[in-house]
VOVEXTI-927997 format. One line per 8 residues: number of its first residue (from 1); their letters; for each residue y negated, z, x negated of N, C-alpha, C. Coordinates in steps of 0.02 Angstrom, whole numbers, always signed. Layout:
N
NUM = A = Y:Z:X:Y:Z:X:Y:Z:X; ... $
//
This chain:
340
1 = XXXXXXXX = -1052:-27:+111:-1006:-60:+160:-1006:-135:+148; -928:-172:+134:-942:-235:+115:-911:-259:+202; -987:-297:+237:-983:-328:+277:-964:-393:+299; -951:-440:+347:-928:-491:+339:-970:-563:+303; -1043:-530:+309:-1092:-591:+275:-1097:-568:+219; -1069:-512:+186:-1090:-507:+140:-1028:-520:+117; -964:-511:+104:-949:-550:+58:-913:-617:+53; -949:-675:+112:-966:-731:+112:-1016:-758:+74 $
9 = XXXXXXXX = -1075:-719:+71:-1130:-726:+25:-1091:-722:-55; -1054:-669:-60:-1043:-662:-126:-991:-718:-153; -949:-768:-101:-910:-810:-107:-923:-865:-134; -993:-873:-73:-1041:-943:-111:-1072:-926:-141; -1082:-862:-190:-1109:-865:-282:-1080:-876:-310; -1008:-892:-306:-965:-892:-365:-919:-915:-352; -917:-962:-309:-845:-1004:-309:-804:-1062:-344; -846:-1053:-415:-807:-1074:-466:-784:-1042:-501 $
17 = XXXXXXXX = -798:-977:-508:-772:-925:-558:-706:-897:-523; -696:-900:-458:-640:-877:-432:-572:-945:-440; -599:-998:-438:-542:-1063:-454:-539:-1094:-518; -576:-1057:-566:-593:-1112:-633:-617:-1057:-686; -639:-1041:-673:-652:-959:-739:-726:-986:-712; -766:-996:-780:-840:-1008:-751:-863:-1070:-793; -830:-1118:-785:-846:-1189:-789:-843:-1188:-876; -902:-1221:-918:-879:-1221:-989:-897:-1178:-1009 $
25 = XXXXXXXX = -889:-1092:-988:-915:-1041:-1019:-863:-1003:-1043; -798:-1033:-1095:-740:-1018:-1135:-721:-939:-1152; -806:-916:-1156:-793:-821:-1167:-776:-773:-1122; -767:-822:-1044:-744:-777:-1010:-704:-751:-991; -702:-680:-984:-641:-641:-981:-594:-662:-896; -529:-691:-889:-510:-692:-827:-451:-634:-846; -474:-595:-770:-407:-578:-734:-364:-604:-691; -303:-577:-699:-277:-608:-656:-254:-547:-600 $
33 = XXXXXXXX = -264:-570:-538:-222:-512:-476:-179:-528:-433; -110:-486:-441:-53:-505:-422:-59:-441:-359; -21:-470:-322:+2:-436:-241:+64:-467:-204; +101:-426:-149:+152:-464:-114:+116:-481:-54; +98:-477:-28:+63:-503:+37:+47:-558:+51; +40:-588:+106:+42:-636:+140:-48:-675:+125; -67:-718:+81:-135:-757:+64:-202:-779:+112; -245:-778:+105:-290:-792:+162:-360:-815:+132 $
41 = XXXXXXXX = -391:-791:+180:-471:-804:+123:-501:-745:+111; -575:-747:+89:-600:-700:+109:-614:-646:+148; -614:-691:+212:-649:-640:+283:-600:-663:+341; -529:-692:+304:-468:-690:+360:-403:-700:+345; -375:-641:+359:-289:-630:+355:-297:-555:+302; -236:-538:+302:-196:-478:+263:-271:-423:+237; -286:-377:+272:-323:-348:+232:-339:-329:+151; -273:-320:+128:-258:-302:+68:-275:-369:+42 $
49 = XXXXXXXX = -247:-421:+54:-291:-487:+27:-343:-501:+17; -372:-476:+55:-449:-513:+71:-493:-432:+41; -461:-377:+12:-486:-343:-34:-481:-362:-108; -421:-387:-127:-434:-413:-189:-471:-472:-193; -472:-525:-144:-527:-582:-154:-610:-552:-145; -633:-507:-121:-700:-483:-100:-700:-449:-199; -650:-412:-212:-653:-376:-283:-665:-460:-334; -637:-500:-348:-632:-572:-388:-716:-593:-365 $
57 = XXXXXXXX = -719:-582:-311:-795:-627:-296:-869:-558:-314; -859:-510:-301:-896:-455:-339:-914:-440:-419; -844:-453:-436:-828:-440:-507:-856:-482:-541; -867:-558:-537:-872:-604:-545:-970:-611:-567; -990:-579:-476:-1065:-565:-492:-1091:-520:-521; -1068:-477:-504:-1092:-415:-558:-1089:-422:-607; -1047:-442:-640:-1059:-455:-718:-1088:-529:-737; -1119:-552:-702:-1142:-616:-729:-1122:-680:-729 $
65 = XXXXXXXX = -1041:-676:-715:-998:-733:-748:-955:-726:-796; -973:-659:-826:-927:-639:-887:-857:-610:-865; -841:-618:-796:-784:-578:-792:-752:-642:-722; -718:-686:-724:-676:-691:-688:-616:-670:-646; -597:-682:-588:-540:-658:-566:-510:-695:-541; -439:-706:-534:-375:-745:-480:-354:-707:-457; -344:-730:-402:-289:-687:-345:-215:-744:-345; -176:-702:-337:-110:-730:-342:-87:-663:-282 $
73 = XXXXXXXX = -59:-692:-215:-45:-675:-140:+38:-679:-146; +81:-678:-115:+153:-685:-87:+196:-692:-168; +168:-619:-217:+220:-605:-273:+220:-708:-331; +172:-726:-287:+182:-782:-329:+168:-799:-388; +142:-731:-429:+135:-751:-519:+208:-705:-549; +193:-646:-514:+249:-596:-526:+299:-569:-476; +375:-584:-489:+402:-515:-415:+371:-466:-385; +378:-444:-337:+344:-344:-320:+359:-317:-365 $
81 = XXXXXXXX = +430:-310:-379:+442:-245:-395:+436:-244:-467; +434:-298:-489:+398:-311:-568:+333:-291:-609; +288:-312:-562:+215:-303:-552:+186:-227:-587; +220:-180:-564:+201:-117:-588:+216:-114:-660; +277:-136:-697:+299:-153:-745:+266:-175:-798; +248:-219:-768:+216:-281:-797:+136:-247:-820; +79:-224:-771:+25:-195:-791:+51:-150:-854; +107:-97:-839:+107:-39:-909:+112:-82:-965 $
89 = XXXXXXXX = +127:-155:-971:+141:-184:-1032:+61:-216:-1046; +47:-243:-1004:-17:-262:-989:-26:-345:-1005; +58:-345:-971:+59:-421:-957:+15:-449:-886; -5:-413:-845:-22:-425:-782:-110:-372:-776; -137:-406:-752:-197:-362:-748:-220:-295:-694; -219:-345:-632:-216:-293:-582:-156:-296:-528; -142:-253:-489:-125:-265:-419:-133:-215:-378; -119:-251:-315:-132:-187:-255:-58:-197:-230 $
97 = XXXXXXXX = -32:-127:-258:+23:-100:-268:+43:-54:-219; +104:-45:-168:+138:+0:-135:+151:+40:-207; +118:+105:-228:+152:+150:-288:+204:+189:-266; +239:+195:-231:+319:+211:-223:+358:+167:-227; +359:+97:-243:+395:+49:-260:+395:+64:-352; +366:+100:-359:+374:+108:-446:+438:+173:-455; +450:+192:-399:+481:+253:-395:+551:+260:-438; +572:+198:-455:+632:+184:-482:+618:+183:-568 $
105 = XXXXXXXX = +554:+187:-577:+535:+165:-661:+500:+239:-664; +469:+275:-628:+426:+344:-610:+421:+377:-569; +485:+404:-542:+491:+459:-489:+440:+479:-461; +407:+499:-498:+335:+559:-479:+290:+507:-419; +327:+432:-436:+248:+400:-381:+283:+409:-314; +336:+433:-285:+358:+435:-243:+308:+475:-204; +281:+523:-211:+240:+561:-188:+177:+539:-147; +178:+461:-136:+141:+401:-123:+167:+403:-34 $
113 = XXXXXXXX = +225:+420:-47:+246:+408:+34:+299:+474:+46; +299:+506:+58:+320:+588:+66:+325:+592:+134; +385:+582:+158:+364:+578:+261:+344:+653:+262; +284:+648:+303:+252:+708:+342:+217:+724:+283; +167:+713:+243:+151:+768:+187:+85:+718:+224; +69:+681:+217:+10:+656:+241:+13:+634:+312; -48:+680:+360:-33:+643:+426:-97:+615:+429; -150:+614:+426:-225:+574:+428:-248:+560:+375 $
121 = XXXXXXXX = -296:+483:+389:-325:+454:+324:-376:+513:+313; -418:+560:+326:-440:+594:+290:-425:+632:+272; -345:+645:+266:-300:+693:+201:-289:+672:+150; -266:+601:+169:-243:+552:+129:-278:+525:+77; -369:+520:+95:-422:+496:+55:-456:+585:+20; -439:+632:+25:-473:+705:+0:-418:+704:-46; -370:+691:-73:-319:+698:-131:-388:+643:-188; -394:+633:-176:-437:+597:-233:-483:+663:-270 $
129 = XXXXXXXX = -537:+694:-245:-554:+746:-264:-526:+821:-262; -469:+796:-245:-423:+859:-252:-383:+875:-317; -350:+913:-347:-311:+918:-398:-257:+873:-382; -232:+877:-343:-172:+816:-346:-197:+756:-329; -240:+726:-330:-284:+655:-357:-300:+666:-436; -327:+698:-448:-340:+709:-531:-273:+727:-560; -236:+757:-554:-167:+743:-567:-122:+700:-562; -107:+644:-502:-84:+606:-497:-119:+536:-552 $
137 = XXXXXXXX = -193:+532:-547:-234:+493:-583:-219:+514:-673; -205:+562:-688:-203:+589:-756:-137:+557:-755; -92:+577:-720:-12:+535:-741:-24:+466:-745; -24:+445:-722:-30:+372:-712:-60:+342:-762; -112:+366:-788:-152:+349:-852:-119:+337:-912; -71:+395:-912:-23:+414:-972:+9:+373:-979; +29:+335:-905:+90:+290:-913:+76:+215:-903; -4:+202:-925:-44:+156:-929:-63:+103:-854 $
145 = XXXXXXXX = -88:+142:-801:-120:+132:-742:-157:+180:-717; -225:+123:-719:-267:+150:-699:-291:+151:-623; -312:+188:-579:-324:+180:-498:-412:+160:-493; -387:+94:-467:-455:+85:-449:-502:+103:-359; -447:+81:-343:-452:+112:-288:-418:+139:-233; -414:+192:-180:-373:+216:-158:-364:+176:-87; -309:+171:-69:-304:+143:-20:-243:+171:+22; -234:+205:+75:-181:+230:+114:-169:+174:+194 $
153 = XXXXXXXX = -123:+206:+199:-95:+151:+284:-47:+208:+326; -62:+210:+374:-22:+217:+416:+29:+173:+435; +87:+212:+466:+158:+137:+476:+179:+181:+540; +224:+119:+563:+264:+120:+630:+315:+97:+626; +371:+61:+661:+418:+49:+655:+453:-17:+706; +468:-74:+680:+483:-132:+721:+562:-118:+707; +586:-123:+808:+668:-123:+797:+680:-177:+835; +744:-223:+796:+782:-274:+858:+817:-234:+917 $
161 = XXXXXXXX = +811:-180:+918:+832:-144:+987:+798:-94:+1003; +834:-44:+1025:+789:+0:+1039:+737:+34:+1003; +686:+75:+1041:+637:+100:+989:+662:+145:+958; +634:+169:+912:+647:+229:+857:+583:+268:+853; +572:+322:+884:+549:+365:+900:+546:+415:+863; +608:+474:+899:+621:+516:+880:+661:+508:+811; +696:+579:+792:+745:+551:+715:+811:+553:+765; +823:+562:+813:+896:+557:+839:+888:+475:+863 $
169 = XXXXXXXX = +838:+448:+870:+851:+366:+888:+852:+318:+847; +865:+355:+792:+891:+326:+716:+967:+315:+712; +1005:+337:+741:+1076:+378:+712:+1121:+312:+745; +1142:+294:+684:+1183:+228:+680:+1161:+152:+693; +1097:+164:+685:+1055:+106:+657:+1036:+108:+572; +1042:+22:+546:+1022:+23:+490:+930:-4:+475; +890:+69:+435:+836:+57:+433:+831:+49:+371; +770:+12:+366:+697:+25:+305:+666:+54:+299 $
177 = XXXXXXXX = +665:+110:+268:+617:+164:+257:+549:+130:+216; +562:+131:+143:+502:+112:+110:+516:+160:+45; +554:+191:+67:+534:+250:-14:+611:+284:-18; +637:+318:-71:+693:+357:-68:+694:+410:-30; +623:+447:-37:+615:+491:+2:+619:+503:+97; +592:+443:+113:+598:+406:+174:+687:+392:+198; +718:+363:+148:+771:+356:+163:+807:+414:+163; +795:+459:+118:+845:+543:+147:+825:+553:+200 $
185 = XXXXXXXX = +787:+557:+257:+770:+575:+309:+800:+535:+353; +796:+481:+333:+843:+416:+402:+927:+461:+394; +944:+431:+320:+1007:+483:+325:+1021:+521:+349; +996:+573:+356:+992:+651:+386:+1001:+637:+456; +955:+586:+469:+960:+576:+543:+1016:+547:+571; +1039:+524:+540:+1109:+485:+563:+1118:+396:+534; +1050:+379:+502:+1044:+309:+510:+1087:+275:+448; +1094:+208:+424:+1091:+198:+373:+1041:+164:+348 $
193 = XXXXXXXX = +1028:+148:+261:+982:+117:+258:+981:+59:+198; +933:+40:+196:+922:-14:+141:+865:-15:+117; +867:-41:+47:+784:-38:+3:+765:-100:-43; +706:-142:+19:+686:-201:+21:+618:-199:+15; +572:-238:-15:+507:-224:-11:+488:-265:+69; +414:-218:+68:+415:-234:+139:+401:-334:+152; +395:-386:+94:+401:-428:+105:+464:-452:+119; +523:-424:+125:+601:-458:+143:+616:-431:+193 $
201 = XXXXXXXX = +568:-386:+233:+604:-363:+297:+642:-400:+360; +576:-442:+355:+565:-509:+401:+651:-538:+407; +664:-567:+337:+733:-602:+325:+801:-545:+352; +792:-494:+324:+845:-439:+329:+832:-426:+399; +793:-439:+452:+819:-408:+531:+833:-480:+553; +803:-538:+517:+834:-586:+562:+902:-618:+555; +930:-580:+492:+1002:-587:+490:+1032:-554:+518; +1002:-480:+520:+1058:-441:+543:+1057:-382:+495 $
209 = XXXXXXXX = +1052:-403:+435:+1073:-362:+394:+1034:-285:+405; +968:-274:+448:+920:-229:+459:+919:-206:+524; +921:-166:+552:+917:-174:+632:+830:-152:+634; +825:-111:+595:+726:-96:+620:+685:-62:+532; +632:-78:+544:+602:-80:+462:+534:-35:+494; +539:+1:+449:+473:+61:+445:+408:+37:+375; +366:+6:+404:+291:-27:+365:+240:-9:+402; +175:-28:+350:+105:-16:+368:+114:-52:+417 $
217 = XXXXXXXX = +56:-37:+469:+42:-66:+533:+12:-152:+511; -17:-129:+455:-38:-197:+433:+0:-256:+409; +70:-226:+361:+140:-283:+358:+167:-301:+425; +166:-231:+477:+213:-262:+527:+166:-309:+569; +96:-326:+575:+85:-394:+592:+77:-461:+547; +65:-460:+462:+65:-501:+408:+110:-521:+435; +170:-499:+427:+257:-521:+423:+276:-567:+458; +237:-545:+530:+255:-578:+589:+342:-535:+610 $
225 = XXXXXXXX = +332:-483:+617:+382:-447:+615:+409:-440:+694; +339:-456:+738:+346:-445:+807:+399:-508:+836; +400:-545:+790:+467:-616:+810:+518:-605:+800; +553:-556:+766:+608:-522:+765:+628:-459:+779; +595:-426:+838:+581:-371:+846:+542:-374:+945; +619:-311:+972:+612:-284:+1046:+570:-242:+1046; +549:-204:+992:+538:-124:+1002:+479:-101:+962; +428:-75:+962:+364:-59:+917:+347:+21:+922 $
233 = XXXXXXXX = +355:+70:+883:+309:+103:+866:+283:+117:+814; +229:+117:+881:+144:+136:+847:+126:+206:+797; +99:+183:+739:+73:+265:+681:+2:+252:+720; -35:+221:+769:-111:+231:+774:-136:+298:+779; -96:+318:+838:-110:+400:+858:-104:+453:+805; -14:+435:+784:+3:+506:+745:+50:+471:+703; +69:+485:+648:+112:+467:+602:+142:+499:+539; +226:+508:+530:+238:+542:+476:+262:+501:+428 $
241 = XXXXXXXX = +221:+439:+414:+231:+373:+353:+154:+373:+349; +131:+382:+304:+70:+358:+269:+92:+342:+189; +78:+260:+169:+95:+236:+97:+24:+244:+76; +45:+258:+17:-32:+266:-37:-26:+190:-74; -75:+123:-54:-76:+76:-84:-122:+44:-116; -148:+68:-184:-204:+75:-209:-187:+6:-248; -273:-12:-271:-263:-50:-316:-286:-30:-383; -250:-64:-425:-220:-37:-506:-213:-80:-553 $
249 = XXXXXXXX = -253:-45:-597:-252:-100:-666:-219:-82:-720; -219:-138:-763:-173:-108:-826:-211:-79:-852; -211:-19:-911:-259:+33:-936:-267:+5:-1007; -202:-42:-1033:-230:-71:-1115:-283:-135:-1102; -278:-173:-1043:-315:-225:-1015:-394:-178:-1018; -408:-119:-976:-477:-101:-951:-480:-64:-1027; -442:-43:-1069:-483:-20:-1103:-513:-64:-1167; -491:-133:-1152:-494:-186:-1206:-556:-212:-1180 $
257 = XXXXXXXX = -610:-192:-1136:-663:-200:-1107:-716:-171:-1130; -767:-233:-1125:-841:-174:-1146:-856:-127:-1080; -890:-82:-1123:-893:-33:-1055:-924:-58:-1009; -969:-93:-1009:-1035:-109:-952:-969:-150:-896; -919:-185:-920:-869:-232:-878:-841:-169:-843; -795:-92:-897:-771:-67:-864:-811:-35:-804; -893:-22:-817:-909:+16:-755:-910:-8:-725; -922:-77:-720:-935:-142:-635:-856:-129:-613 $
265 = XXXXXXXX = -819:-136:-636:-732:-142:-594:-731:-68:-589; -766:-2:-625:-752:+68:-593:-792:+74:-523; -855:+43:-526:-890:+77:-470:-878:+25:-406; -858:-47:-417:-844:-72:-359:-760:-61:-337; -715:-33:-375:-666:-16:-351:-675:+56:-305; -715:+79:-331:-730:+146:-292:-768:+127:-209; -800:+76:-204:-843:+50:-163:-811:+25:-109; -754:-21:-130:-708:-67:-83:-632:-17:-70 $
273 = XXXXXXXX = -646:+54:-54:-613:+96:-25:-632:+121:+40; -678:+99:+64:-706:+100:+128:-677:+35:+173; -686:-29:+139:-660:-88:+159:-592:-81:+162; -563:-36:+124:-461:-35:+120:-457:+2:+185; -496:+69:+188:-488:+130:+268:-489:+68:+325; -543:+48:+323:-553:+14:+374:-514:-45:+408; -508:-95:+354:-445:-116:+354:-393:-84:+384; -345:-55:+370:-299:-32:+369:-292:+17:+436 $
281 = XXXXXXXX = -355:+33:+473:-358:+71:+542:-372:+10:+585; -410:-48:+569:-417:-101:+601:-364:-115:+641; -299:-106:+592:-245:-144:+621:-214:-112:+646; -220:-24:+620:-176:+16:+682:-172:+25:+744; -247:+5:+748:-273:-23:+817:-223:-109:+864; -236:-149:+828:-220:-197:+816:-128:-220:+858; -100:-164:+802:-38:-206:+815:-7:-188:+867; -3:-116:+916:+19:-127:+967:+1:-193:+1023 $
289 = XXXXXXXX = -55:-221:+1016:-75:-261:+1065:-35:-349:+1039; -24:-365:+955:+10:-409:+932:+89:-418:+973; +110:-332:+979:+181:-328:+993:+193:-352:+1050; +133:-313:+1105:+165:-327:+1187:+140:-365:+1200; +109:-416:+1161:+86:-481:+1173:+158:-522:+1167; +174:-527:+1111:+247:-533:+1107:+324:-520:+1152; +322:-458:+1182:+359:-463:+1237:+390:-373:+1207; +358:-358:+1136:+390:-301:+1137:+374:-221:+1153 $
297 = XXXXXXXX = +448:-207:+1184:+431:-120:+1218:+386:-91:+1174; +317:-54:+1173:+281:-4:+1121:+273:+65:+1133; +296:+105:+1095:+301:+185:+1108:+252:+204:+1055; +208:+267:+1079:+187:+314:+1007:+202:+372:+997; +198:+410:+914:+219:+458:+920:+146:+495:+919; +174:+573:+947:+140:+610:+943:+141:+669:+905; +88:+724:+908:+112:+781:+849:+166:+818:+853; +194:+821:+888:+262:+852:+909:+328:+817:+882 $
305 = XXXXXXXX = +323:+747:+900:+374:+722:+864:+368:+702:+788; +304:+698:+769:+305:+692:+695:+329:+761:+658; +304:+802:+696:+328:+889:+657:+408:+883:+654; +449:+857:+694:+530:+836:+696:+532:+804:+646; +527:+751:+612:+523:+710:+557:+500:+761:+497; +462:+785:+510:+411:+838:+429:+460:+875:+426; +496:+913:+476:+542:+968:+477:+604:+930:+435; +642:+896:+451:+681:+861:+407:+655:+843:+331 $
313 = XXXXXXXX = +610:+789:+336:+585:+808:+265:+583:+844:+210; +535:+903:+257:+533:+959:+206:+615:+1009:+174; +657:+977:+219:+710:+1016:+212:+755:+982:+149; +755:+908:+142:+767:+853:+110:+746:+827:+41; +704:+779:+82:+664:+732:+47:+642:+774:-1; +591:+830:+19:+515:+856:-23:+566:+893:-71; +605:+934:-69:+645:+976:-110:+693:+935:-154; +716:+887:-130:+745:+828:-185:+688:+820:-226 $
321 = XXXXXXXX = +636:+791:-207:+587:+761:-237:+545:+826:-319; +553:+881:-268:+512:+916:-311:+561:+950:-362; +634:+936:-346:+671:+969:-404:+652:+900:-459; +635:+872:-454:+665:+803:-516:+632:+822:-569; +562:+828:-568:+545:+860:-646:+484:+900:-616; +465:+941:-686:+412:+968:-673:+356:+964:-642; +325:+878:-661:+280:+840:-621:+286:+833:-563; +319:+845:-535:+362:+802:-473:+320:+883:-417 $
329 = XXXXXXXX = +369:+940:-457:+356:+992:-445:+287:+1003:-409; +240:+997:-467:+148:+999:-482:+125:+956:-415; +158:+914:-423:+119:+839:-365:+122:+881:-309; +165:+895:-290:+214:+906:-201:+175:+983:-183; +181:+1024:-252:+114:+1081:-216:+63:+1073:-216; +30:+1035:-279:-51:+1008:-245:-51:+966:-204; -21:+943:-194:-32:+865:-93:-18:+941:-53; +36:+974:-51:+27:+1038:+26:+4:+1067:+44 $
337 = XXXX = -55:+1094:-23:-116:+1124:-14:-150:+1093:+1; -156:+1029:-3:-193:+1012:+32:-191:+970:+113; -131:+988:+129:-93:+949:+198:-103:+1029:+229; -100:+1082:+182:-121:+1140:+234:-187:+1171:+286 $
//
């Protein structure tokens, strides 16, 4: 468990290797880590942030000095939607990646956000030792990304009007889903939609152009989403949006590594998946109280209305999804076996 003194402790070991590589020691290897999220420090702001800075300040000790890291926060070395791109070339080292934003370069990662296929983080975290974790992990490999660590979120939904609840309190509002798959289901419902990473939501409801955006509980307080936004529901309770947002390296980068480097970034990526859960429930907790602090109405759903949403889905989304290729196929029955 990386606690709050502890990786303060690990900050002041090495807080030149995180701004400078490691002073005149020329052989060291830097990474670099790209993310869209909103920057912070260590032990405050954006969870997902302050997991890749705890990973830069670990990485850093564990190996001695021989391994530097940068964090690069708000897409500022690379675009989002580049980023994934960019690792298969192995222009970019790591990031902690929404993998259904790759969905447009690799269908199959869509399976990252599947409304209703995942309803709890401990479904969401058992795909790892499941066949469709070792399957999904075997693809990805192929296509040169490696998972370092798994990281899931629950989401809710910020509207400039009314809440969105049910799928009939969709119907002639324009939403943000997050995924293609997400968006056949708004459709279905009546809505329209648009496909923005969840860093442009913010801009797109305060024009207009969005009426309500479906994100982790953790963007919709980063964003500050509650300033443009009447209406909040909450995924704390129950939710049929869970994003798989792991972090991921390039695979020609880790394999251009001595091994002793690759096991320190295998076993502490495996490690700081407790810090991502936690995170990431922290805030599910969290953001209803951000909202009606704010002034906005907060509803949650429950298992009943998420099964309304899965029911659409499965009628949709999952059957689009699983005709596209064979893989696609493979993914969607190993995740149901294990959602069963």
């Amino acid at each position: 468990m990386f606690t709050r003194r502890h990786v303060l402790v690990s900050t002041l070991a090495a807080p030149a290797i995180l701004r400078f590589g490691i002073g005149s020691a020329q052989a060291a290897t830097t990474l670099k880590i790209s993310h869209q999220f909103p920057g912070g420090t260590i032990d405050k702001g954006d969870f997902r942030d302050r997991l890749c800075r705890v990973f830069a300040a670990e990485v850093a000790k564990r190996s001695g000095g021989d391994i530097a890291a940068e964090v690069y926060p708000n897409s500022s070395l690379i675009k989002t939607n580049a980023q994934f791109s960019a690792m298969r070339k192995g222009a970019l080292d790591i990031s902690l990646y929404p993998l259904p934003y790759a969905g447009g370069e690799l269908p199959e990662t869509n399976i990252a956000l599947m409304p209703g296929l995942v309803s709890t983080y401990d479904q969401g975290l058992s795909w790892k030792k499941n066949p469709v974790g070792k399957t999904l992990t075997d693809f990805l490999a192929d296509k040169g990304i490696i998972i370092l660590s798994w990281v899931w979120q629950a989401g809710g939904v910020a509207s400039r009007s009314r809440p969105i609840v049910a799928p009939e309190d969709a119907k002639g509002l324009k939403v943000r889903g997050g995924s293609r798959e997400m968006d056949m289901v708004l459709q279905t419902a009546g809505a329209a939609v648009l496909s923005v990473p969840s860093n442009e939501i913010y801009a797109s409801m305060q024009t207009g152009a969005c009426d309500a955006g479906i994100t982790s509980s953790t963007s919709l307080i980063s964003f500050r989403l509650e300033e443009v936004s009447k209406s909040l529901t909450s995924g704390a309770k129950a939710s049929y949006w869970f994003m798989l947002e792991p972090l991921l390296m390039s695979k020609s980068i880790f394999d251009g590594l001595p091994k002793k480097h690759q096991d320190i970034i295998l076993t502490l990526g495996r490690e700081l998946e407790a810090f991502g859960r936690k995170g990431a429930q922290d805030d599910d907790a969290e953001v209803s109280k951000v909202y009606a602090k704010a002034g906005a109405k907060v509803s949650e759903l429950d298992a009943a209305t998420v099964a309304k949403w899965r029911d659409i889905a499965r009628d949709t989304a999952w059957k689009d999804y699983g005709a596209k290729t064979a893989m696609s196929a493979n993914l969607l029955k190993l995740a149901s076996d294990v959602s069963a």
